[in-house]
C-alpha positions in Angstrom: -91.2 -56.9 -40.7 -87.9 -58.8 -40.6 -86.0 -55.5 -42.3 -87.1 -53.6 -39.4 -86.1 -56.4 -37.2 -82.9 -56.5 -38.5 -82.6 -52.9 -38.3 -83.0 -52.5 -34.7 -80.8 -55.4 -33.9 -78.2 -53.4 -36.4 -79.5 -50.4 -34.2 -79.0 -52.3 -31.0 -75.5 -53.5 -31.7 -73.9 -49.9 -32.9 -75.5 -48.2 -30.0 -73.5 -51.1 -27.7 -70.5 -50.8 -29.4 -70.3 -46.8 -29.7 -68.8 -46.0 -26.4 -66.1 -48.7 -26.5 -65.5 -47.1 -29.7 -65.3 -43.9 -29.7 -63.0 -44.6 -25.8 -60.9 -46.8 -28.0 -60.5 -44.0 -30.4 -59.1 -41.6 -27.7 -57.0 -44.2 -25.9 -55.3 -43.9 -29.4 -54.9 -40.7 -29.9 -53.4 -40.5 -26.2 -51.1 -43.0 -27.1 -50.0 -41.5 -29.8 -48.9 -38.1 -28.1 -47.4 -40.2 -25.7 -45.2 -41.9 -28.0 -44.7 -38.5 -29.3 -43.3 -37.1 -26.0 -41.0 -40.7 -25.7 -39.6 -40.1 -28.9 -38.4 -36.2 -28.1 -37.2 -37.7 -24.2 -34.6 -40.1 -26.3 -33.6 -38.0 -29.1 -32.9 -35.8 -26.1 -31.1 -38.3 -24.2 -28.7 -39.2 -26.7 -28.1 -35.5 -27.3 -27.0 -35.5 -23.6 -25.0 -39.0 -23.7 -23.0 -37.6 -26.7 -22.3 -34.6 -24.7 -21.4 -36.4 -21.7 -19.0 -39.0 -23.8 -17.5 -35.4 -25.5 -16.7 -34.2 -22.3 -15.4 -37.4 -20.7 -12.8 -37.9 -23.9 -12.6 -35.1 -25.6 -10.1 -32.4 -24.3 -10.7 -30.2 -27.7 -14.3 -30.4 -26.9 -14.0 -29.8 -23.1 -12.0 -26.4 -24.2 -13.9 -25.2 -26.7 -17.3 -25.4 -24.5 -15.0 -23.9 -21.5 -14.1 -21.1 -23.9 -17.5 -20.4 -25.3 -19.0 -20.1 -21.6 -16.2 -17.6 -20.6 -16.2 -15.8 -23.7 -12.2 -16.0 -24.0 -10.5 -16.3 -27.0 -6.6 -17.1 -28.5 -4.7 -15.0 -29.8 -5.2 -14.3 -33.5 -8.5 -15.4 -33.2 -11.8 -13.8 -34.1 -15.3 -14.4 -32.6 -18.4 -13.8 -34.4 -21.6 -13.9 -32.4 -24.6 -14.6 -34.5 -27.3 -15.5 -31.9 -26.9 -12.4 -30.1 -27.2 -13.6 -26.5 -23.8 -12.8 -25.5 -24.0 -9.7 -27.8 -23.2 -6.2 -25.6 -26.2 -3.5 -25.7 -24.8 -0.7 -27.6 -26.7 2.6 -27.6 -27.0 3.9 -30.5 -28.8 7.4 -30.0 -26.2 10.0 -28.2 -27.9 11.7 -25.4 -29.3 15.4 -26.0 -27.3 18.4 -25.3 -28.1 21.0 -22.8 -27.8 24.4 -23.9 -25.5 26.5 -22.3 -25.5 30.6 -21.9 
């Protein structure tokens, strides 16, 4: 009789504690993706500060991203595109011909 009496107190006391529980569980996992989305906002935000410091101080760097944006070049210099963003569409097929008579 006690074993069963400890038993549903046991019983009594998980069933209580369950909700709290398994809410506590999901606060965590909430907090978790927030801290998540904090860490990618400041890795961003120093991307954008040493940008902003670059373009404050840095002539070389203010040309070079002026350049870039207007696709000019200096003389004896050669641009390679990789991304291909800026690359121009070239067609490749040549239109058919028409017969003539």
């Amino acid at each position: 009789m006690t074993v069963l009496i400890v038993l549903g107190g046991l019983l009594f006391v998980s069933l209580t504690f369950y909700p709290e529980w398994k809410h506590r569980s999901q606060l965590t996992a909430k907090l978790e993706e927030e801290q998540a989305k904090l860490r990618a906002e400041q890795l961003l935000q120093k991307k954008r500060e040493r940008e902003v410091h670059l373009l404050q101080t840095d002539p070389g760097y203010v040309e070079t991203i002026a350049r870039d944006k207007l696709g000019v070049m200096k003389d004896g210099e050669t641009i390679f595109r990789l991304d291909g963003s800026h690359a121009p569409v070239v067609e490749t097929t040549p239109p058919p011909r028409q017969k003539t008579k």
